[in-house]
PQR file of N, CA, C, O and H, with PARSE charges and radii, in Angstrom:
ATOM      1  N   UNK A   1      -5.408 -19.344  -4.248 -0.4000 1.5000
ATOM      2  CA  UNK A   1      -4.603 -20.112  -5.174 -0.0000 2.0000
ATOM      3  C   UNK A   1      -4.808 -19.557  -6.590  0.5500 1.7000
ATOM      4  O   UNK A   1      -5.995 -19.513  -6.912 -0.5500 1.4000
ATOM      5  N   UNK A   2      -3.880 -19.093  -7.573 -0.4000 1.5000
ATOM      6  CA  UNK A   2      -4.030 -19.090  -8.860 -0.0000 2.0000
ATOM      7  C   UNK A   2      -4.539 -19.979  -9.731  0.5500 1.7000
ATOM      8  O   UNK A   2      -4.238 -21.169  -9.632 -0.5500 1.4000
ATOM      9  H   UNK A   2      -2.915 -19.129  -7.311  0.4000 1.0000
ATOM     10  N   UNK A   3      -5.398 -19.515 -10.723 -0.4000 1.5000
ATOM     11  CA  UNK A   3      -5.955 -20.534 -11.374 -0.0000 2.0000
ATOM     12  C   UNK A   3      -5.068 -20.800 -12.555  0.5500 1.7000
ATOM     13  O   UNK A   3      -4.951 -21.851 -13.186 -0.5500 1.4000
ATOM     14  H   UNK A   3      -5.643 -18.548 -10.804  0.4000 1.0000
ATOM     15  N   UNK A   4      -4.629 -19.961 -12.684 -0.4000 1.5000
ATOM     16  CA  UNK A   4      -2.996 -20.599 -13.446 -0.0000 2.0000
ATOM     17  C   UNK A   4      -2.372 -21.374 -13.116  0.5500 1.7000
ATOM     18  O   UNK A   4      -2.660 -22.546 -13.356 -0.5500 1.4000
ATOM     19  H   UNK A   4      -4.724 -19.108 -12.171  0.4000 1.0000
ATOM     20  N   UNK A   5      -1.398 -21.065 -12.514 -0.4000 1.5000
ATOM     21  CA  UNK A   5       0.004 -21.761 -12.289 -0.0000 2.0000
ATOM     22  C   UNK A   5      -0.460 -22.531 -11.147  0.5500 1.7000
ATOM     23  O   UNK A   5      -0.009 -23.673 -11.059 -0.5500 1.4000
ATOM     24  H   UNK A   5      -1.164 -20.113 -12.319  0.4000 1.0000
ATOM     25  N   UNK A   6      -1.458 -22.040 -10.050 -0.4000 1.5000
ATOM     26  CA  UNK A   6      -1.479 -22.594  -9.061 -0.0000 2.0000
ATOM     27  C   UNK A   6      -0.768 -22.568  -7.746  0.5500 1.7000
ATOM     28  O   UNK A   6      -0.652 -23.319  -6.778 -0.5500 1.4000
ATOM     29  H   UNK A   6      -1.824 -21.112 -10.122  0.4000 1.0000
ATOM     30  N   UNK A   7      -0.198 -20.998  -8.241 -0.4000 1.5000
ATOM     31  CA  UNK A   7       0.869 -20.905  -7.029 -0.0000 2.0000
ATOM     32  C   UNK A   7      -0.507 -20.672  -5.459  0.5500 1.7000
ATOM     33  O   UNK A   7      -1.713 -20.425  -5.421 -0.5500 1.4000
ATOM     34  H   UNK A   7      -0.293 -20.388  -9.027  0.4000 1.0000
ATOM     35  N   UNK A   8       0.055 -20.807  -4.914 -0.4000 1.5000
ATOM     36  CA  UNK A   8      -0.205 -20.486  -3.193 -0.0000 2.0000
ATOM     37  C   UNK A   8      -0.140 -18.948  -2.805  0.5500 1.7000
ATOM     38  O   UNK A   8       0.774 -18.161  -3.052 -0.5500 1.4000
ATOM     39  H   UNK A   8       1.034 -21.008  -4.945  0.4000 1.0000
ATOM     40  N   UNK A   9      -1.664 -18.649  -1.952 -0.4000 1.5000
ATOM     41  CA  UNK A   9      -1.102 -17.280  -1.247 -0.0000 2.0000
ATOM     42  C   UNK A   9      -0.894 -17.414   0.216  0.5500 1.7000
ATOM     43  O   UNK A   9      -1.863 -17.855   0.835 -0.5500 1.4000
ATOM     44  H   UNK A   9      -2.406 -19.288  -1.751  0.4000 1.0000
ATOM     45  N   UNK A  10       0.002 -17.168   0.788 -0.4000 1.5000
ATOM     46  CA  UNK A  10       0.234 -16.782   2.114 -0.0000 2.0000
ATOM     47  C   UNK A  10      -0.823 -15.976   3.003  0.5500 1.7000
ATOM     48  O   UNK A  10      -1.066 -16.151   4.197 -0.5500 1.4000
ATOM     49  H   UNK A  10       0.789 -16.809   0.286  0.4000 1.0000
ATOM     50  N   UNK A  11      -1.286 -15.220   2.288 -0.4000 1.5000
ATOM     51  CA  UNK A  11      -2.680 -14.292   3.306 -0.0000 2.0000
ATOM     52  C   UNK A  11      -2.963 -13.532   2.217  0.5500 1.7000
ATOM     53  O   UNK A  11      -2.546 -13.753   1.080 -0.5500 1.4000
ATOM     54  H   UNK A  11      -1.089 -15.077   1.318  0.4000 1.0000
ATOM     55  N   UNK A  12      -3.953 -12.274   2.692 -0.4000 1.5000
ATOM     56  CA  UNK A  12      -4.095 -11.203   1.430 -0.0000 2.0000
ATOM     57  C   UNK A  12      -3.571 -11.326   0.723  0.5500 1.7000
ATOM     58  O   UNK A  12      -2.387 -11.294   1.059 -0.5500 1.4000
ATOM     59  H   UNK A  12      -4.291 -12.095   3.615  0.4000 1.0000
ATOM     60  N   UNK A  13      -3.783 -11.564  -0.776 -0.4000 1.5000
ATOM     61  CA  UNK A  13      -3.227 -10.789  -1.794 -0.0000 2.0000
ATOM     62  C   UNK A  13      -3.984  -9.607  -2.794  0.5500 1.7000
ATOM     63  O   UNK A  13      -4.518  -9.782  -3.889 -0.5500 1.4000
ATOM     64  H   UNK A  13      -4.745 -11.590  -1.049  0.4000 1.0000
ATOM     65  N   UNK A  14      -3.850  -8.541  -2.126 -0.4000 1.5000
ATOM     66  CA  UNK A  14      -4.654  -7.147  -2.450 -0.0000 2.0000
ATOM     67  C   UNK A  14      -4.202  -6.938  -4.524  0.5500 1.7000
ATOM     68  O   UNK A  14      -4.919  -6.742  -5.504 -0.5500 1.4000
ATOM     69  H   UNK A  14      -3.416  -8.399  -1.237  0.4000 1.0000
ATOM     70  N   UNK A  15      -2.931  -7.091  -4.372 -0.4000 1.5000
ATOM     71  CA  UNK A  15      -2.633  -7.000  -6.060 -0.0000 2.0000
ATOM     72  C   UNK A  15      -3.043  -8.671  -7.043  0.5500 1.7000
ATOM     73  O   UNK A  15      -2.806  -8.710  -8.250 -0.5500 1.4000
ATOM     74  H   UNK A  15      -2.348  -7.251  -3.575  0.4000 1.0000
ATOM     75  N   UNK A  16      -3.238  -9.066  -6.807 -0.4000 1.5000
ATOM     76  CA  UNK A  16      -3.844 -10.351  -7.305 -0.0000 2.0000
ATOM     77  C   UNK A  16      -4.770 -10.297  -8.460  0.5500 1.7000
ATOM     78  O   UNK A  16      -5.764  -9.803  -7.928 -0.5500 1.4000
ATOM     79  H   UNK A  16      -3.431  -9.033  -5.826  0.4000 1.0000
ATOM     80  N   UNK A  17      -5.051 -10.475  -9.604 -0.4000 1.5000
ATOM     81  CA  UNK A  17      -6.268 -10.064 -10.326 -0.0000 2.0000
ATOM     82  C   UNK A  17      -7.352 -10.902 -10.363  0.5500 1.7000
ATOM     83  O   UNK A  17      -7.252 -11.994 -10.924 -0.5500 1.4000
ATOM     84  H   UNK A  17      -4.244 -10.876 -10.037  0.4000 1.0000
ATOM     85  N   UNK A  18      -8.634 -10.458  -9.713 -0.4000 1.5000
ATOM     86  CA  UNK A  18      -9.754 -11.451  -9.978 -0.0000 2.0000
ATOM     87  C   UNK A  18     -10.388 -11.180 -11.558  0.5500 1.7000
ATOM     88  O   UNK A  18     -10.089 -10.311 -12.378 -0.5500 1.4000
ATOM     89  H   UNK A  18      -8.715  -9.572  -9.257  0.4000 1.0000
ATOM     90  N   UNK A  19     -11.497 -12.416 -11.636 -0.4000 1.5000
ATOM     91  CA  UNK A  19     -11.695 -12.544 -12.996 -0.0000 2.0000
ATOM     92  C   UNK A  19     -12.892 -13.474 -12.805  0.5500 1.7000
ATOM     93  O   UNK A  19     -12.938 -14.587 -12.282 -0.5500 1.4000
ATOM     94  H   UNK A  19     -11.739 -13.122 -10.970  0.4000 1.0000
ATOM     95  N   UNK A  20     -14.049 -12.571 -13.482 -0.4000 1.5000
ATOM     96  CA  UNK A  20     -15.197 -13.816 -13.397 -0.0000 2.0000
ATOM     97  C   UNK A  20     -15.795 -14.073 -14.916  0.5500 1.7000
ATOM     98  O   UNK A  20     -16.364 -13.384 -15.763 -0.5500 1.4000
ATOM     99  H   UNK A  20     -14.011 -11.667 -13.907  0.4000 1.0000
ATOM    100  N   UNK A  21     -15.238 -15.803 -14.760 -0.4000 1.5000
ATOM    101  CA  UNK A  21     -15.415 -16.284 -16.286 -0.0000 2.0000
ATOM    102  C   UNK A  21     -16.866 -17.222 -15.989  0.5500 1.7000
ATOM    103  O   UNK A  21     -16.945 -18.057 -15.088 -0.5500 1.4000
ATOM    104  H   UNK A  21     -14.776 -16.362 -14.072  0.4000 1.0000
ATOM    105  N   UNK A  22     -17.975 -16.885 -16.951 -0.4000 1.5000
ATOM    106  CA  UNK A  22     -18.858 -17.998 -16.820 -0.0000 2.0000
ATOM    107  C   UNK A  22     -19.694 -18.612 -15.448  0.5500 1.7000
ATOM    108  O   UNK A  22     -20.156 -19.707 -15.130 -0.5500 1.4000
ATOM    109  H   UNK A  22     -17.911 -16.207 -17.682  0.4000 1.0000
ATOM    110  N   UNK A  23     -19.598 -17.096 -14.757 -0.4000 1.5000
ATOM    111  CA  UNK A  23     -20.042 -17.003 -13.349 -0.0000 2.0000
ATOM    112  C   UNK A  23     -19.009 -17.247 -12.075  0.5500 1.7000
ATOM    113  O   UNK A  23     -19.129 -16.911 -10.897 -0.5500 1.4000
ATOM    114  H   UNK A  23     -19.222 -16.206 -15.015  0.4000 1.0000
ATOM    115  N   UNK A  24     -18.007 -17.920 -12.720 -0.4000 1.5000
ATOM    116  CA  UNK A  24     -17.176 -18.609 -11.481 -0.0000 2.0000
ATOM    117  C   UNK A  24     -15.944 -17.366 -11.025  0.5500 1.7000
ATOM    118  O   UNK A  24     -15.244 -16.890 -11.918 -0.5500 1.4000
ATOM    119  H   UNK A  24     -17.909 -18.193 -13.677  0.4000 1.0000
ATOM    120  N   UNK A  25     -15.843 -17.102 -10.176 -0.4000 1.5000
ATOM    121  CA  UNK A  25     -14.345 -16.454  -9.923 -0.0000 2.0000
ATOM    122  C   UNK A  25     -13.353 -17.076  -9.799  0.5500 1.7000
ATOM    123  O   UNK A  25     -13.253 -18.183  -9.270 -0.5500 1.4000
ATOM    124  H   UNK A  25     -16.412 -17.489  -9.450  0.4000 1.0000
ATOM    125  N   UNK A  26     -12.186 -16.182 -10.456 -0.4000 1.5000
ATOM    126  CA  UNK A  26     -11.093 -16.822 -10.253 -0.0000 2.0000
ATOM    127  C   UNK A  26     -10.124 -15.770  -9.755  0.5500 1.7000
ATOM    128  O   UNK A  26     -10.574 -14.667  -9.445 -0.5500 1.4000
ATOM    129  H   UNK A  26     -12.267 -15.282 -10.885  0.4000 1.0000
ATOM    130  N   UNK A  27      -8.736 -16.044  -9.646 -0.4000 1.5000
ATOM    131  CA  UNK A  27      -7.845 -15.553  -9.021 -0.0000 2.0000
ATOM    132  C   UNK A  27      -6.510 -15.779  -9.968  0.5500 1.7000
ATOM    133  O   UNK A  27      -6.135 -16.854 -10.438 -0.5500 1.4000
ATOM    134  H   UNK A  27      -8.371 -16.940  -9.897  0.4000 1.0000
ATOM    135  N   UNK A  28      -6.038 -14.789 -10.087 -0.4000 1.5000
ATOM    136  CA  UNK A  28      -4.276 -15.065 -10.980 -0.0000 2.0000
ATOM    137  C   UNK A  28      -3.240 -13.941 -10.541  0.5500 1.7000
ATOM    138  O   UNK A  28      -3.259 -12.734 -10.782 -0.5500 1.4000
ATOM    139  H   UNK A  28      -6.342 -13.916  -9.705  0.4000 1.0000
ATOM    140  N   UNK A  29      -2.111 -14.892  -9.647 -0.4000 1.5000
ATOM    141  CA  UNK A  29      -1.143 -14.221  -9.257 -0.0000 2.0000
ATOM    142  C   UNK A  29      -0.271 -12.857 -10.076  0.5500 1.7000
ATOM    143  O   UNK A  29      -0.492 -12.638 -11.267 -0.5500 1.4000
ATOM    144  H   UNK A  29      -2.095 -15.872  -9.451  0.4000 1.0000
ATOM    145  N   UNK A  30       0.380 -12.297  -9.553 -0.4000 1.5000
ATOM    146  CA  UNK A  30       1.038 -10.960 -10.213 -0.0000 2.0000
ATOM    147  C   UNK A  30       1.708 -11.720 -11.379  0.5500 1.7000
ATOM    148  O   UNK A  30       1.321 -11.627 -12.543 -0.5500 1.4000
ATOM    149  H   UNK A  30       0.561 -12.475  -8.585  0.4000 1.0000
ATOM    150  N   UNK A  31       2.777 -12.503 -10.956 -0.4000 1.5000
ATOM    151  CA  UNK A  31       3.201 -13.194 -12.559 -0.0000 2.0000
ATOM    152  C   UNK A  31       2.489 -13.767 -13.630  0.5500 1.7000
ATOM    153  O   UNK A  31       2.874 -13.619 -14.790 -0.5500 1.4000
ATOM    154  H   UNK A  31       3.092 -12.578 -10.010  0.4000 1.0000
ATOM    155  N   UNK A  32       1.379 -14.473 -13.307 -0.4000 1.5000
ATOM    156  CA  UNK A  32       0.569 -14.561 -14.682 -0.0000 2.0000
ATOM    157  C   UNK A  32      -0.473 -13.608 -15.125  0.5500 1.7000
ATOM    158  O   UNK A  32      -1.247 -13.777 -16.067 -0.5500 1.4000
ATOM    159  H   UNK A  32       1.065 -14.593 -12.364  0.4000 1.0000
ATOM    160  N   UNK A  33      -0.399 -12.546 -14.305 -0.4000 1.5000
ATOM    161  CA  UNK A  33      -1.444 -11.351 -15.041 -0.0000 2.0000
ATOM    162  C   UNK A  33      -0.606 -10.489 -15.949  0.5500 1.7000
ATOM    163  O   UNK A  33      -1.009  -9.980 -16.995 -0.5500 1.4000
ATOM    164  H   UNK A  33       0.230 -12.408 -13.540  0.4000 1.0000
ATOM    165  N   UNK A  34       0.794 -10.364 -15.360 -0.4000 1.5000
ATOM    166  CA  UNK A  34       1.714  -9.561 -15.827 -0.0000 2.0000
ATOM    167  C   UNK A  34       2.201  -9.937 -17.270  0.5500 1.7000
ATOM    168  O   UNK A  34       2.502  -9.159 -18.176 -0.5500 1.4000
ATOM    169  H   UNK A  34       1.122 -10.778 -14.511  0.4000 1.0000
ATOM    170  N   UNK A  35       2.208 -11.123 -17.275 -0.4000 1.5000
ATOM    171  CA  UNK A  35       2.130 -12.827 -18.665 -0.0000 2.0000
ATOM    172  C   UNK A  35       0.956 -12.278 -19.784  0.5500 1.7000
ATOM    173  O   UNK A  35       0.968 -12.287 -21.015 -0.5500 1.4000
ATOM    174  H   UNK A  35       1.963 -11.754 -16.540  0.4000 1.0000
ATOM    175  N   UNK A  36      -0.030 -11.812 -18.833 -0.4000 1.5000
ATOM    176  CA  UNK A  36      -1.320 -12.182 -20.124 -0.0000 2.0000
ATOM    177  C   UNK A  36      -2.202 -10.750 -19.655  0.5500 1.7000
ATOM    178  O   UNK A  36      -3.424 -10.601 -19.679 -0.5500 1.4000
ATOM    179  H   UNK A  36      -0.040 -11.805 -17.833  0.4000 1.0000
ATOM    180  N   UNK A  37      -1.275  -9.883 -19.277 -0.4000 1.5000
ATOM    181  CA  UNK A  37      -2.326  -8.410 -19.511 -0.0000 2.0000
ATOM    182  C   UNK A  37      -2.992  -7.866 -20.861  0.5500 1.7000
ATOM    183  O   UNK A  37      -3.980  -7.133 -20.805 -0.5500 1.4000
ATOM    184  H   UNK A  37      -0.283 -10.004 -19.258  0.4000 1.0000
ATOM    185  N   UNK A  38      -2.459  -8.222 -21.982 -0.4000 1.5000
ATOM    186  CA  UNK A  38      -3.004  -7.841 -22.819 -0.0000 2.0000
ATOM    187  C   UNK A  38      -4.557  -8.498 -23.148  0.5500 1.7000
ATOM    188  O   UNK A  38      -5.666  -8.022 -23.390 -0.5500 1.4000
ATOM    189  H   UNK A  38      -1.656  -8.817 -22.026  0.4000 1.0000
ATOM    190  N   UNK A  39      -3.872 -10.118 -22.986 -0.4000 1.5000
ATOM    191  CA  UNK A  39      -5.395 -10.736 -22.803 -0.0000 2.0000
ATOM    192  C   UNK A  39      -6.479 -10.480 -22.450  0.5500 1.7000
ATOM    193  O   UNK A  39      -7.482 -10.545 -23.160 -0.5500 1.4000
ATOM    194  H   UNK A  39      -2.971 -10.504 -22.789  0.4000 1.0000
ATOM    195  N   UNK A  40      -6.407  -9.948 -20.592 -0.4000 1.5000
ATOM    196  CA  UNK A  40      -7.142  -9.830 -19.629 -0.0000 2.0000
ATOM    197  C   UNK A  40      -7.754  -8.444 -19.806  0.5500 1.7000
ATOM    198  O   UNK A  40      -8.734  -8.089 -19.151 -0.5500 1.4000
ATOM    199  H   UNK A  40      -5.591  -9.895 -20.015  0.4000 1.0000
ATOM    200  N   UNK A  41      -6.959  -7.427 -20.992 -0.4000 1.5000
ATOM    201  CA  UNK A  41      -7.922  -5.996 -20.846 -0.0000 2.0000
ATOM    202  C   UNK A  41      -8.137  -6.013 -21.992  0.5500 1.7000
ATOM    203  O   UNK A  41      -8.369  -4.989 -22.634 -0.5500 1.4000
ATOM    204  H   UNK A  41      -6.163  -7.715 -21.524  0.4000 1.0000
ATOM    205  N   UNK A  42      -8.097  -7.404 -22.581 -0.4000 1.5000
ATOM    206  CA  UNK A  42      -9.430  -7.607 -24.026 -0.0000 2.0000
ATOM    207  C   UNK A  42     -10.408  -8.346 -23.248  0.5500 1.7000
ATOM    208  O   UNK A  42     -11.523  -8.605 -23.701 -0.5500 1.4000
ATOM    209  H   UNK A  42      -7.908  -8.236 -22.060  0.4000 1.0000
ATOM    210  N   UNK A  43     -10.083  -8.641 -22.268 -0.4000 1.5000
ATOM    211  CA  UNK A  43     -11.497  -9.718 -21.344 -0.0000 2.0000
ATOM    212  C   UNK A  43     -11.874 -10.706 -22.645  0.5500 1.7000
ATOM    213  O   UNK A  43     -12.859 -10.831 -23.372 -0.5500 1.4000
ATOM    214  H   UNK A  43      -9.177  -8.431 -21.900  0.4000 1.0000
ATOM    215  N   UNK A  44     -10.279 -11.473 -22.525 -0.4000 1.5000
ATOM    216  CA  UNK A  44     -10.518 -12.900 -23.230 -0.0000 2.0000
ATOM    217  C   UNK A  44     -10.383 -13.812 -21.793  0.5500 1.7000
ATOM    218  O   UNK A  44      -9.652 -13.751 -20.804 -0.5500 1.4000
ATOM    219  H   UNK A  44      -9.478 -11.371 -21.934  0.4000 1.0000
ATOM    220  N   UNK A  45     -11.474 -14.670 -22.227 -0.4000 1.5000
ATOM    221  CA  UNK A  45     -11.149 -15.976 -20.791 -0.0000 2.0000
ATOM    222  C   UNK A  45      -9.735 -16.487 -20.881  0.5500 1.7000
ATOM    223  O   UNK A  45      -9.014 -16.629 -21.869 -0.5500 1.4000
ATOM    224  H   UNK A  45     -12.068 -14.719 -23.031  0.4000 1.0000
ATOM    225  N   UNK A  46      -9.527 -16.719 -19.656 -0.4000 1.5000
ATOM    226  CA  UNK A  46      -8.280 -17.503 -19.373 -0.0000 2.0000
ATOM    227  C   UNK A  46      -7.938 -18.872 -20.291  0.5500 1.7000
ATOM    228  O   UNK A  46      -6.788 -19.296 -20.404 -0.5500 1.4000
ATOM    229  H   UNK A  46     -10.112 -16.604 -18.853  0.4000 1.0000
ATOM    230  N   UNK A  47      -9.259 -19.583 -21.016 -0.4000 1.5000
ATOM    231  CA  UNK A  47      -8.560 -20.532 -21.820 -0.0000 2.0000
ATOM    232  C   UNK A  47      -8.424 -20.057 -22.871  0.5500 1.7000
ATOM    233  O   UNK A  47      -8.194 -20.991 -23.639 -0.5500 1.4000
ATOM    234  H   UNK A  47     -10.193 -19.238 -20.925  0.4000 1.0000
ATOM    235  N   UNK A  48      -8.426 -18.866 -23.551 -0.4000 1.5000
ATOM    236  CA  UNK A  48      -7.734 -17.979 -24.437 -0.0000 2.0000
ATOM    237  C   UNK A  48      -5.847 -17.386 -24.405  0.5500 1.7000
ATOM    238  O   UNK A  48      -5.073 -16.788 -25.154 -0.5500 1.4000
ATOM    239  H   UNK A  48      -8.613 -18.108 -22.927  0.4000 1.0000
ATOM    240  N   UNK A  49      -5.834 -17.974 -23.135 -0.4000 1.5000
ATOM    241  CA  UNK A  49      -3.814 -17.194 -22.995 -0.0000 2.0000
ATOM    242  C   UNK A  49      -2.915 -18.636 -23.310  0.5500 1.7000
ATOM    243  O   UNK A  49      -1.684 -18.606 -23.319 -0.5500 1.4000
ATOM    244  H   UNK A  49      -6.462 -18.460 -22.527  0.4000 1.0000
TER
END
C-alpha cells in the first residue's frame, strides 16, 4: 500500500519506491514518486512534500 495516497498493489511492485524514514519503511506508488522526485533525491521525509 502507498503511504501516500494509499493506493493498493495487486502483487509485486518492482518499480515502487521504498523509503526508510525514522527507521520505519515505507512504500510510494509510481504516481507519487513521479509527484515528489525532486523531494525524494534531496532525501526530504515524506512529511516534507
Amino acid at each position: 500500500m502507498c503511504a501516500r495516497c494509499g493506493a493498493a498493489a495487486a502483487g509485486p511492485q518492482p518499480t515502487w519506491t521504498c523509503s526508510v524514514e525514522n527507521g520505519v519503511r515505507q512504500y510510494f506508488c509510481d504516481a507519487c514518486s513521479r509527484e515528489n522526485l525532486r523531494a525524494i533525491e534531496g532525501r526530504l521525509d515524506s512529511d516534507w512534500w
